[in-house]
mmCIF entry with sequence, helices, sheets and N, C-alpha, C, O atoms, coordinates in Angstrom:
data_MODEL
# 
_entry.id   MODEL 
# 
_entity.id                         1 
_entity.type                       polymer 
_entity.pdbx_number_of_molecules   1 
# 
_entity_poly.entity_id                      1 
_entity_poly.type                           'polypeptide(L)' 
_entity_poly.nstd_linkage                   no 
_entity_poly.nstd_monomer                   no 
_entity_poly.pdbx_seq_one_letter_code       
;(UNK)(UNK)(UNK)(UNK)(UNK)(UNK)(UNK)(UNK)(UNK)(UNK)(UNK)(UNK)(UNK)(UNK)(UNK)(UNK)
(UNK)(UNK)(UNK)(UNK)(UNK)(UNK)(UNK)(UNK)(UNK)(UNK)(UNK)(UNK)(UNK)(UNK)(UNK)(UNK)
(UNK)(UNK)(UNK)(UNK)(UNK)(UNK)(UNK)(UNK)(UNK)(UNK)(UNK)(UNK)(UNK)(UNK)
;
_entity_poly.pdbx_seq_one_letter_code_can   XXXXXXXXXXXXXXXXXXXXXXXXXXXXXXXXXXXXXXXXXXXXXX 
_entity_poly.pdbx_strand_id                 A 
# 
loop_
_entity_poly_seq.entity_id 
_entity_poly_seq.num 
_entity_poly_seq.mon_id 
_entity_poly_seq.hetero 
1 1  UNK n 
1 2  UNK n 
1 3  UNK n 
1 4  UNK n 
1 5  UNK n 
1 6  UNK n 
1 7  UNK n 
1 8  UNK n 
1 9  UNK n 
1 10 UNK n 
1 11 UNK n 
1 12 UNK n 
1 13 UNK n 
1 14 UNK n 
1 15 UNK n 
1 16 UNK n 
1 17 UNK n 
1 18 UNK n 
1 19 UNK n 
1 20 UNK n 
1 21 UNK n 
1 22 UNK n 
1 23 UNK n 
1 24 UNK n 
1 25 UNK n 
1 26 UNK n 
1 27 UNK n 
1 28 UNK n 
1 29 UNK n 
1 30 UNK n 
1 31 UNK n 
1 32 UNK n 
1 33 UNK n 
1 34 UNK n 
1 35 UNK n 
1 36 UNK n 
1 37 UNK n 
1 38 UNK n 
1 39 UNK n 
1 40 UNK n 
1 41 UNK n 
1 42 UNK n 
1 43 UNK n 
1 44 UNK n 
1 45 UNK n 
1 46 UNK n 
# 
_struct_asym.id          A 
_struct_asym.entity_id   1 
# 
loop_
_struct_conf.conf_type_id 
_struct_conf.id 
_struct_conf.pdbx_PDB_helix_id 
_struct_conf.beg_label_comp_id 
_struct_conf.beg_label_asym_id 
_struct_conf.beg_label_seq_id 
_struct_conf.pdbx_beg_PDB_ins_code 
_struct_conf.end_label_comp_id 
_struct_conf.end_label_asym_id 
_struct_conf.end_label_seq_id 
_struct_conf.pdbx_end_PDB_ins_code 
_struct_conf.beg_auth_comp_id 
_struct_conf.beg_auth_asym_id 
_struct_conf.beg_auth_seq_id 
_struct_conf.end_auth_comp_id 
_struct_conf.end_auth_asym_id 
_struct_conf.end_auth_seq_id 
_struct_conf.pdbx_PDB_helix_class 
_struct_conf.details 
_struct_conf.pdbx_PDB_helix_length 
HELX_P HELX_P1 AA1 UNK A 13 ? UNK A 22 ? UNK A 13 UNK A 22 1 ? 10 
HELX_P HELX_P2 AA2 UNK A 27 ? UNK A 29 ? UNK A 27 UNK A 29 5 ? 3  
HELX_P HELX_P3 AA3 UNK A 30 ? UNK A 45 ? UNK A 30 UNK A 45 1 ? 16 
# 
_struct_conf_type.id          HELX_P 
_struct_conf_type.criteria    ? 
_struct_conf_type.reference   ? 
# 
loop_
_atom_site.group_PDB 
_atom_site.id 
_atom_site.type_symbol 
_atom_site.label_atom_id 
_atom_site.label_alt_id 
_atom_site.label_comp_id 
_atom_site.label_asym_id 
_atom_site.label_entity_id 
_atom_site.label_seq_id 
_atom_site.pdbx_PDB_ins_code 
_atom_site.Cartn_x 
_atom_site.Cartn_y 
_atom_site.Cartn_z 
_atom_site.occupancy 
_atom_site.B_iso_or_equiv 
_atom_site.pdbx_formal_charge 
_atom_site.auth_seq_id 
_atom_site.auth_comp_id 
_atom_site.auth_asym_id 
_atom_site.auth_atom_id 
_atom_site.pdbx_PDB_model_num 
ATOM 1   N N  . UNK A 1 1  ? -1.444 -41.448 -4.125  1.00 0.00 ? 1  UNK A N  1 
ATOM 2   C CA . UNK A 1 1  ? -0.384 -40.617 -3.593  1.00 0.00 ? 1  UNK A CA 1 
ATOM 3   C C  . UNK A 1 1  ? -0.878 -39.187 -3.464  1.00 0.00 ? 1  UNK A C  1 
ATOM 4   O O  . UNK A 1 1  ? -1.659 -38.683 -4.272  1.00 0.00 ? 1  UNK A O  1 
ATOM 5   N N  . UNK A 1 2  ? -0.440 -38.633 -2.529  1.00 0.00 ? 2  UNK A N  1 
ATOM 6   C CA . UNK A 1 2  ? -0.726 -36.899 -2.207  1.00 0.00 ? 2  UNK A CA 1 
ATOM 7   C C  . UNK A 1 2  ? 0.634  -36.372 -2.120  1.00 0.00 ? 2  UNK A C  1 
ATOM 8   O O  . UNK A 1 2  ? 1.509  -36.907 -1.439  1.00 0.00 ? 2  UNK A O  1 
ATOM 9   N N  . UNK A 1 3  ? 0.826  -35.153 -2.925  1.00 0.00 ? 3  UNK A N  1 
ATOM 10  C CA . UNK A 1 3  ? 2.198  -34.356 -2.486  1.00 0.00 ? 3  UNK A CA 1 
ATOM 11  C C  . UNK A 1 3  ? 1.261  -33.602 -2.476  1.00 0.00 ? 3  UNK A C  1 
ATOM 12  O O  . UNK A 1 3  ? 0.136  -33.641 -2.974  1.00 0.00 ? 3  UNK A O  1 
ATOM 13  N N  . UNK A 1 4  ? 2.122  -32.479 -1.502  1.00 0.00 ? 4  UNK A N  1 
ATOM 14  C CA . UNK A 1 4  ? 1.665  -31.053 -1.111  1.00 0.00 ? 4  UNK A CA 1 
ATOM 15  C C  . UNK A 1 4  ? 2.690  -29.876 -1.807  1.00 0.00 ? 4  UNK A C  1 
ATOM 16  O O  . UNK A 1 4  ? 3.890  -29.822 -1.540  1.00 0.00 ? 4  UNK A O  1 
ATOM 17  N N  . UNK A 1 5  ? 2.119  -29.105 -2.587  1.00 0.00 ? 5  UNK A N  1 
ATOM 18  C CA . UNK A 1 5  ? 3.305  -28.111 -3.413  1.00 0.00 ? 5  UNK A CA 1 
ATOM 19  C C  . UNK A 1 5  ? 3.213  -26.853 -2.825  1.00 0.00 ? 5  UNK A C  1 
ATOM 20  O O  . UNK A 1 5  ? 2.627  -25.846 -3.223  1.00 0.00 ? 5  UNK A O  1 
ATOM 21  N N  . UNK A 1 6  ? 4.217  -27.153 -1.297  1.00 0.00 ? 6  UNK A N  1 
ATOM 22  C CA . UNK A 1 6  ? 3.872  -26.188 -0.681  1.00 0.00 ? 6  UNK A CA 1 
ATOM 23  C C  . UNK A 1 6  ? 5.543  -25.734 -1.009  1.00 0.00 ? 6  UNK A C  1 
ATOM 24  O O  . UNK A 1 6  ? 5.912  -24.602 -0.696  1.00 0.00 ? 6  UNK A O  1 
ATOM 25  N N  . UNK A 1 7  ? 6.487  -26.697 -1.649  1.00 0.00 ? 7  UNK A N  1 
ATOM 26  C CA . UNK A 1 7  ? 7.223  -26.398 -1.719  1.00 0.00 ? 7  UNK A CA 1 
ATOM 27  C C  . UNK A 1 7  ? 7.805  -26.769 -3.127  1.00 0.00 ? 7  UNK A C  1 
ATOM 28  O O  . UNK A 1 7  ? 8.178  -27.941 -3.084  1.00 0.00 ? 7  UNK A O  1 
ATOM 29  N N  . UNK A 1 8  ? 8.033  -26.186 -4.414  1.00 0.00 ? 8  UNK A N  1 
ATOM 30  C CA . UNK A 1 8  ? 8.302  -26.690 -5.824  1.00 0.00 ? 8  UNK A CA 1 
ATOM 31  C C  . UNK A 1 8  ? 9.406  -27.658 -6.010  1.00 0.00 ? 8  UNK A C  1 
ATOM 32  O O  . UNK A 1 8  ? 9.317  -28.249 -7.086  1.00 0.00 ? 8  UNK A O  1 
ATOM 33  N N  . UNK A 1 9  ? 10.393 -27.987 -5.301  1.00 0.00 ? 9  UNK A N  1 
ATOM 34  C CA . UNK A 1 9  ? 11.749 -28.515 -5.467  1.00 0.00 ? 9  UNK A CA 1 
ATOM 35  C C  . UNK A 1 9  ? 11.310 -29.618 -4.806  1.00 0.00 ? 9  UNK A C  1 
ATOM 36  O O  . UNK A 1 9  ? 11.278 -30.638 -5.495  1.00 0.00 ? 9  UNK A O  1 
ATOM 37  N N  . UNK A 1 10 ? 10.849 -29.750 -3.309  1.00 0.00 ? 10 UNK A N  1 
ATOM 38  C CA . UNK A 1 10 ? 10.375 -30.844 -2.473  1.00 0.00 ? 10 UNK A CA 1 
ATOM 39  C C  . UNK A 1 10 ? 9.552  -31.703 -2.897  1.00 0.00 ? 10 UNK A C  1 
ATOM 40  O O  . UNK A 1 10 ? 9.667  -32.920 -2.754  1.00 0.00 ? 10 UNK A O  1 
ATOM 41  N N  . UNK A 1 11 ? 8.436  -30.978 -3.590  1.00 0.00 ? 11 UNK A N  1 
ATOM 42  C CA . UNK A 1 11 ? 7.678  -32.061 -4.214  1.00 0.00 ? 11 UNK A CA 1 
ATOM 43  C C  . UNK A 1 11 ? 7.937  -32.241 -5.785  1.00 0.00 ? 11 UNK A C  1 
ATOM 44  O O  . UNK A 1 11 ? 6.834  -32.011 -6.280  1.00 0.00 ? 11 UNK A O  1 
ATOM 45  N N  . UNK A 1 12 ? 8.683  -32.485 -6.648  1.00 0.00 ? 12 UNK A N  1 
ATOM 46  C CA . UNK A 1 12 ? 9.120  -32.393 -7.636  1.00 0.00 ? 12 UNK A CA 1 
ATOM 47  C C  . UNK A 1 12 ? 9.643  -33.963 -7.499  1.00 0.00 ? 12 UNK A C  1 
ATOM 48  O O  . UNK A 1 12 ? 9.343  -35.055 -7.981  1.00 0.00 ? 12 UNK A O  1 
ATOM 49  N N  . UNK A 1 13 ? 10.933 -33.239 -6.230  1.00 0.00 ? 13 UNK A N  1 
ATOM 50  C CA . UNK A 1 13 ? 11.758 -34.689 -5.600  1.00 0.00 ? 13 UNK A CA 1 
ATOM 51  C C  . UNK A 1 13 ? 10.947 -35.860 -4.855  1.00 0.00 ? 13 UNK A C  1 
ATOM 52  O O  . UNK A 1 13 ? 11.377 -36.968 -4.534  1.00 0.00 ? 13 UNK A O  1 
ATOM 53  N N  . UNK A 1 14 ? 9.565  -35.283 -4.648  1.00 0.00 ? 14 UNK A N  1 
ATOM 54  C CA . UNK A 1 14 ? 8.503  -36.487 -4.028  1.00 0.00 ? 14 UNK A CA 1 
ATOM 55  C C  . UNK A 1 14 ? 7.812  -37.268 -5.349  1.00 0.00 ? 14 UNK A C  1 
ATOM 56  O O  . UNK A 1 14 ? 7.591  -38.478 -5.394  1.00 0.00 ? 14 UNK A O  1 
ATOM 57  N N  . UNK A 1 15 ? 7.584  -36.504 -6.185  1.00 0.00 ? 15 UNK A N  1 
ATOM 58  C CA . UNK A 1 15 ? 7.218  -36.822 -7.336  1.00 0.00 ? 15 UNK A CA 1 
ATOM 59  C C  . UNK A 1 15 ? 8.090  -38.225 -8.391  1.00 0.00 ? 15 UNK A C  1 
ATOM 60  O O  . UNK A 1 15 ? 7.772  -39.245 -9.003  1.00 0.00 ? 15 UNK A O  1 
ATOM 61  N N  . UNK A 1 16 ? 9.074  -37.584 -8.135  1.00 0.00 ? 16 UNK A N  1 
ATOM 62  C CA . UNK A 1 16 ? 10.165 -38.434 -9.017  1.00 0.00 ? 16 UNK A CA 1 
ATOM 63  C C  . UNK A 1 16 ? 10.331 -39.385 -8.542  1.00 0.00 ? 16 UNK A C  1 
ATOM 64  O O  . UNK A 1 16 ? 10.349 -40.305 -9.360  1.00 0.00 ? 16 UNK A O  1 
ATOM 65  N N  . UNK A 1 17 ? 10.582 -39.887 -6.810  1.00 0.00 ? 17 UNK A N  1 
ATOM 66  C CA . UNK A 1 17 ? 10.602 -40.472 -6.288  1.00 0.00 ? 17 UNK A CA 1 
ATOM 67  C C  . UNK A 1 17 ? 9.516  -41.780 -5.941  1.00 0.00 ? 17 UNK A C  1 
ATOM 68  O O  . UNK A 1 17 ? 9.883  -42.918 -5.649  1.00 0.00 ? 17 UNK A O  1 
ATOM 69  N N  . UNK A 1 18 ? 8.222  -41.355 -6.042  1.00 0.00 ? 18 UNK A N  1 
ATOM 70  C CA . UNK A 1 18 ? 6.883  -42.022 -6.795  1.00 0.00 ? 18 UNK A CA 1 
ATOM 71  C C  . UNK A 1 18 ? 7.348  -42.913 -7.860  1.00 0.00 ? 18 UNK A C  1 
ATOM 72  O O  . UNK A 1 18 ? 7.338  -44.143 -7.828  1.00 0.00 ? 18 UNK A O  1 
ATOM 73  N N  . UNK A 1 19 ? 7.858  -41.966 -9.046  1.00 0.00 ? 19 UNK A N  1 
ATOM 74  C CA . UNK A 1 19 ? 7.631  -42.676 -10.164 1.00 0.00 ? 19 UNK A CA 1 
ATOM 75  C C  . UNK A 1 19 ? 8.755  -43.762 -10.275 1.00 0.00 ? 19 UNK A C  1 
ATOM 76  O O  . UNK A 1 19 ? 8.726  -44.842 -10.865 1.00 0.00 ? 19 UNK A O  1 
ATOM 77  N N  . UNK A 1 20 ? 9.930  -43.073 -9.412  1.00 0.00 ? 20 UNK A N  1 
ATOM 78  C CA . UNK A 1 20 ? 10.892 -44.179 -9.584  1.00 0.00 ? 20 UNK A CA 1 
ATOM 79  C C  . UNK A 1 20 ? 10.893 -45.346 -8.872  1.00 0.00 ? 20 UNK A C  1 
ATOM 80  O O  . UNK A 1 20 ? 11.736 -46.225 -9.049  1.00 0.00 ? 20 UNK A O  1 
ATOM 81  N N  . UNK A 1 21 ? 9.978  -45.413 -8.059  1.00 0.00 ? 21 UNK A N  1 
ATOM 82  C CA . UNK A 1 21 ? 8.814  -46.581 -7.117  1.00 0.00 ? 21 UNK A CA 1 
ATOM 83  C C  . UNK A 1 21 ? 8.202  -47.304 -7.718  1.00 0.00 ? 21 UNK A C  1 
ATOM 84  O O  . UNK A 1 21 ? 8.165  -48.497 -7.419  1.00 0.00 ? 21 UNK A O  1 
ATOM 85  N N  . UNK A 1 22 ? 7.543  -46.799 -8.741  1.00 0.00 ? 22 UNK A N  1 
ATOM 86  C CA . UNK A 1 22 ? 6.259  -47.544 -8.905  1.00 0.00 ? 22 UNK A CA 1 
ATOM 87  C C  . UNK A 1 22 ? 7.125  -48.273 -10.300 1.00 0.00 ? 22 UNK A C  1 
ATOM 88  O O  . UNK A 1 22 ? 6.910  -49.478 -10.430 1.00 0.00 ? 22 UNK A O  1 
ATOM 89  N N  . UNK A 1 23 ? 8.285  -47.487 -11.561 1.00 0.00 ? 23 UNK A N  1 
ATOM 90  C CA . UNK A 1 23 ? 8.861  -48.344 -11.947 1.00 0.00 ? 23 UNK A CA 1 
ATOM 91  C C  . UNK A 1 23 ? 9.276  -49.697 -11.445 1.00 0.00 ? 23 UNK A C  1 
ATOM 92  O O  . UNK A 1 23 ? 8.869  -50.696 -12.039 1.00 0.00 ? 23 UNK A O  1 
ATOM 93  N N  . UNK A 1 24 ? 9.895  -49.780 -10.612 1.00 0.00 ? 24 UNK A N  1 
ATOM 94  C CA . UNK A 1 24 ? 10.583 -50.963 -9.967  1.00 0.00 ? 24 UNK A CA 1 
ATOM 95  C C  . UNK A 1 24 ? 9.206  -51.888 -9.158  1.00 0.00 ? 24 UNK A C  1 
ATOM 96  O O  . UNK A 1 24 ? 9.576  -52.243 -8.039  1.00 0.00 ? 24 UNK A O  1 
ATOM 97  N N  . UNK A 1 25 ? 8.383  -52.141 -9.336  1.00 0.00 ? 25 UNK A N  1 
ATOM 98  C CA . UNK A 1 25 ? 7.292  -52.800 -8.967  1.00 0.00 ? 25 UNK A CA 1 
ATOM 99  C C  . UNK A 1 25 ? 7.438  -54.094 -9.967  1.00 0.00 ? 25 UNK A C  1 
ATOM 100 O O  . UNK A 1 25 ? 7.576  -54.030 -11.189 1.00 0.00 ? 25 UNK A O  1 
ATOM 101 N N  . UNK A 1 26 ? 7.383  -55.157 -9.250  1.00 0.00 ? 26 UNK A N  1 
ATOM 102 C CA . UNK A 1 26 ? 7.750  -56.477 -9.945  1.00 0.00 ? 26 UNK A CA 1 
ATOM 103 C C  . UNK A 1 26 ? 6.344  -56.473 -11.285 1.00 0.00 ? 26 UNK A C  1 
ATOM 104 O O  . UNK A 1 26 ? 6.656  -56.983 -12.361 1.00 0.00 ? 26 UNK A O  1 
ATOM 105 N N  . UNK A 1 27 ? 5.055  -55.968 -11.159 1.00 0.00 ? 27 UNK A N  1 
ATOM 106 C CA . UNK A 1 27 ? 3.982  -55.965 -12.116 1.00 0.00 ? 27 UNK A CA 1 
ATOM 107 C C  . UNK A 1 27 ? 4.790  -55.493 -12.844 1.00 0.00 ? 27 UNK A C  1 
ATOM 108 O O  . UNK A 1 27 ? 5.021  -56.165 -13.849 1.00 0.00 ? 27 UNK A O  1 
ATOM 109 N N  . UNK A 1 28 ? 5.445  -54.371 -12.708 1.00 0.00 ? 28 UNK A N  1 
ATOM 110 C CA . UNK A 1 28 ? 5.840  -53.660 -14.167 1.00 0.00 ? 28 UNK A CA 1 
ATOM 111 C C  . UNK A 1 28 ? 7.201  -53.677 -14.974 1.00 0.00 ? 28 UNK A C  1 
ATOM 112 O O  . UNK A 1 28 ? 7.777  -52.910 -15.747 1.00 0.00 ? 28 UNK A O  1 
ATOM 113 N N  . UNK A 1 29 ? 7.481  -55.171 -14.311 1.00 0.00 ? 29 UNK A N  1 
ATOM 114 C CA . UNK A 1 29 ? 8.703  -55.852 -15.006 1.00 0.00 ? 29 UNK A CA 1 
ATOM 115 C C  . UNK A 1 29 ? 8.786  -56.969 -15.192 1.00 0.00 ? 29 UNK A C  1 
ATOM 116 O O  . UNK A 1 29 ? 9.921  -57.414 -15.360 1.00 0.00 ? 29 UNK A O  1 
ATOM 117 N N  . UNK A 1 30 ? 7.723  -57.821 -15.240 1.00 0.00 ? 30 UNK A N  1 
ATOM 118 C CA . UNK A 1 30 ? 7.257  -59.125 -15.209 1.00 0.00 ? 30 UNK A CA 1 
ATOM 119 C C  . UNK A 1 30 ? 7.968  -59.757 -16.548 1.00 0.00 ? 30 UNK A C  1 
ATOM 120 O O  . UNK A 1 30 ? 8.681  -60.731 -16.303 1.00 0.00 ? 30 UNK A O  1 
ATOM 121 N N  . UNK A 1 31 ? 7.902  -59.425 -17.699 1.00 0.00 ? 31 UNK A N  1 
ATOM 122 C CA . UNK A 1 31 ? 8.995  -59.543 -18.442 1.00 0.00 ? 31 UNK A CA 1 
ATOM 123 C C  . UNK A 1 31 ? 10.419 -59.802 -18.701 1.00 0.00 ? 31 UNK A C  1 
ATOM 124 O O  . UNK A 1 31 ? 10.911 -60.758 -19.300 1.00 0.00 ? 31 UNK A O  1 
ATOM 125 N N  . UNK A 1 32 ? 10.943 -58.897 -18.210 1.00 0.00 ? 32 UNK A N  1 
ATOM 126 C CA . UNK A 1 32 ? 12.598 -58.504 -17.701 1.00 0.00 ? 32 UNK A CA 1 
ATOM 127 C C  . UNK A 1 32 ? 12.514 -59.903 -16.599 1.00 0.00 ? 32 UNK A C  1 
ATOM 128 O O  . UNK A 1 32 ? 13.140 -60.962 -16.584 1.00 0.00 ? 32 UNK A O  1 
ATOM 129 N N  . UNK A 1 33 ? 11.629 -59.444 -15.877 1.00 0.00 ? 33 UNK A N  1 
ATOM 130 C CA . UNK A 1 33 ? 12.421 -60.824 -14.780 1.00 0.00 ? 33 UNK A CA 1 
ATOM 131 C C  . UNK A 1 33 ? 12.110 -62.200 -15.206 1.00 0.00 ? 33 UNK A C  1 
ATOM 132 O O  . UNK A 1 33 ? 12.701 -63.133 -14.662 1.00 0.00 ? 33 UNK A O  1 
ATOM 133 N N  . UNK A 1 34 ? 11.066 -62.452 -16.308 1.00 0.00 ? 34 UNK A N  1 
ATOM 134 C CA . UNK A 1 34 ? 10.878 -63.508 -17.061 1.00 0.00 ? 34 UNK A CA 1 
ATOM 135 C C  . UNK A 1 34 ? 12.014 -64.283 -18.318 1.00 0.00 ? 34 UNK A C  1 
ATOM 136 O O  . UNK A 1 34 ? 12.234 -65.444 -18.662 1.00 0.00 ? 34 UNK A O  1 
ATOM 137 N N  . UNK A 1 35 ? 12.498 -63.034 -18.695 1.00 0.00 ? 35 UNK A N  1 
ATOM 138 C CA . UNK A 1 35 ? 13.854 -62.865 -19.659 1.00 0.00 ? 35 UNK A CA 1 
ATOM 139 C C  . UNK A 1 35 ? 15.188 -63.310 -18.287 1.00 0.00 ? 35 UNK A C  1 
ATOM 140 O O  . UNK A 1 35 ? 15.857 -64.266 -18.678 1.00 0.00 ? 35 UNK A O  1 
ATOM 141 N N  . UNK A 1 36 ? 15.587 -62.853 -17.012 1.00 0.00 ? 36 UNK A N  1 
ATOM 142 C CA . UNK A 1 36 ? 16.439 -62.968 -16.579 1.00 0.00 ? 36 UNK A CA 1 
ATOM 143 C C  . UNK A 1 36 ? 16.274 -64.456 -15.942 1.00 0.00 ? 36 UNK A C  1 
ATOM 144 O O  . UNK A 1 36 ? 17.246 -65.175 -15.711 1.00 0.00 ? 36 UNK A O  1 
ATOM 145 N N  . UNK A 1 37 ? 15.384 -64.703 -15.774 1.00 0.00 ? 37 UNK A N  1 
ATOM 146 C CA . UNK A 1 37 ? 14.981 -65.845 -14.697 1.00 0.00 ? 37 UNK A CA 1 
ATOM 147 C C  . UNK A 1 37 ? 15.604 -67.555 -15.907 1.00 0.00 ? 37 UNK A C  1 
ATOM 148 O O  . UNK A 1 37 ? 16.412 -68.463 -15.717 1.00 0.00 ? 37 UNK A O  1 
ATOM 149 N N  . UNK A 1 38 ? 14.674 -67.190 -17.040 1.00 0.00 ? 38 UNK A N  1 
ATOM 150 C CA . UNK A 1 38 ? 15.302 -67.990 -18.304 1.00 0.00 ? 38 UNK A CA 1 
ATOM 151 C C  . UNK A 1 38 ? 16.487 -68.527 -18.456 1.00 0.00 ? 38 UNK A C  1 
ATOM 152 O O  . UNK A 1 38 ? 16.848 -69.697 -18.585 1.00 0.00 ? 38 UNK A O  1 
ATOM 153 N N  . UNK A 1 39 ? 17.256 -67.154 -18.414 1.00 0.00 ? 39 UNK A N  1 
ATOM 154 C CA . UNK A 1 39 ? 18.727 -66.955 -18.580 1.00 0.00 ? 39 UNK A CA 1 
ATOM 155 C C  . UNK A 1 39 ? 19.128 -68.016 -17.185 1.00 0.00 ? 39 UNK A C  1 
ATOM 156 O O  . UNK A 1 39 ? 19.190 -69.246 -17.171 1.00 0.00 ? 39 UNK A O  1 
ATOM 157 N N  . UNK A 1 40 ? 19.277 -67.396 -16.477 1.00 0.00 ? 40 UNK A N  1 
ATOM 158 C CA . UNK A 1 40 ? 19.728 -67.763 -15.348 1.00 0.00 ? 40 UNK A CA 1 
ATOM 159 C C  . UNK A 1 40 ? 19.166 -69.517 -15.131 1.00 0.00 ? 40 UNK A C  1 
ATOM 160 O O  . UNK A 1 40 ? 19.942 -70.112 -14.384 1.00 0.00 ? 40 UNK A O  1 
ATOM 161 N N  . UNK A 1 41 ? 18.232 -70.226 -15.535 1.00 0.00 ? 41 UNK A N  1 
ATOM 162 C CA . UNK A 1 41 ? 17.827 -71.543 -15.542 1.00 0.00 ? 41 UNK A CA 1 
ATOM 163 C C  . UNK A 1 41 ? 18.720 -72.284 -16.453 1.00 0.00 ? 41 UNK A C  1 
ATOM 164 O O  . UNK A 1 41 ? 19.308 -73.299 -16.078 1.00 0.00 ? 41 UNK A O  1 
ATOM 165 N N  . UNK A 1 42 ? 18.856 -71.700 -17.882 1.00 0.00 ? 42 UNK A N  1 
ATOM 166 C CA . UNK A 1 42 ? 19.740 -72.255 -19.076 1.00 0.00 ? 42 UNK A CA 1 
ATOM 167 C C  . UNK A 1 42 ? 21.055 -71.971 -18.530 1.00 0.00 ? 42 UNK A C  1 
ATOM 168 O O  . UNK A 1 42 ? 21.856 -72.884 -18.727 1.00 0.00 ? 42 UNK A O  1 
ATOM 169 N N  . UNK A 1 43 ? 21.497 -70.984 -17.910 1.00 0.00 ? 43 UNK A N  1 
ATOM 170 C CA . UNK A 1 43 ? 22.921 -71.400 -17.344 1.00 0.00 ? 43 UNK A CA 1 
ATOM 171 C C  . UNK A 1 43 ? 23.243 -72.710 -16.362 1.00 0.00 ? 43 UNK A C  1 
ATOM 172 O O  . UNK A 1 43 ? 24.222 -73.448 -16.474 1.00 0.00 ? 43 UNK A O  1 
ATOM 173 N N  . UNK A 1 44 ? 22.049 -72.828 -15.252 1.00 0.00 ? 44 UNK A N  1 
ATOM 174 C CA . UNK A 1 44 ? 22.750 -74.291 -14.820 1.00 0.00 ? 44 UNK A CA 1 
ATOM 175 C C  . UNK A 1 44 ? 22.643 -75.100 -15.556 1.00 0.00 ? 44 UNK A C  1 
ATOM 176 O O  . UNK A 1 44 ? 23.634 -75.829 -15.535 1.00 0.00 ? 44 UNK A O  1 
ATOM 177 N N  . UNK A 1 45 ? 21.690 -75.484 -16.473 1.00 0.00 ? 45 UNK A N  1 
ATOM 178 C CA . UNK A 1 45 ? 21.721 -77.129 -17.569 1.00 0.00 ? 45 UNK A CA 1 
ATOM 179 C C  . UNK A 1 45 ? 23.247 -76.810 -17.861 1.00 0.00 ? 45 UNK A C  1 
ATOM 180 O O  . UNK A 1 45 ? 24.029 -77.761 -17.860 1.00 0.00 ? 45 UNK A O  1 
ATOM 181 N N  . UNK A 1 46 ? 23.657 -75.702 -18.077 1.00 0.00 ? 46 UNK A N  1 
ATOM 182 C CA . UNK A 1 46 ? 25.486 -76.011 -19.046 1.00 0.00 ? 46 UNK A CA 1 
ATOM 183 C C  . UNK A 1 46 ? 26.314 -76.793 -18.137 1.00 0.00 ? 46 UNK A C  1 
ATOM 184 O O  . UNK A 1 46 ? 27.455 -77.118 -18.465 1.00 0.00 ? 46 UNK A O  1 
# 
């Protein structure tokens, strides 16, 4: 990624926006969706 800090507020909000990207990346929840996916299998057997 490249921001340009030509502007402090703009890229701050480009910044955050990155990170709140790259959170939501299925690698970096492989877990959580391993935990929900579970769930969601043991509910149809009921």
């Amino acid at each position: 990624y490249i921001v340009v800090n030509d502007d402090l507020g703009e890229a701050s909000e480009k910044v955050a926006s990155i990170l709140r990207a790259e959170s939501c990346k299925i690698s970096r929840n492989k877990e959580q969706i391993q935990f929900i996916y579970k769930q969601y299998q043991e509910s149809k057997e009921k």
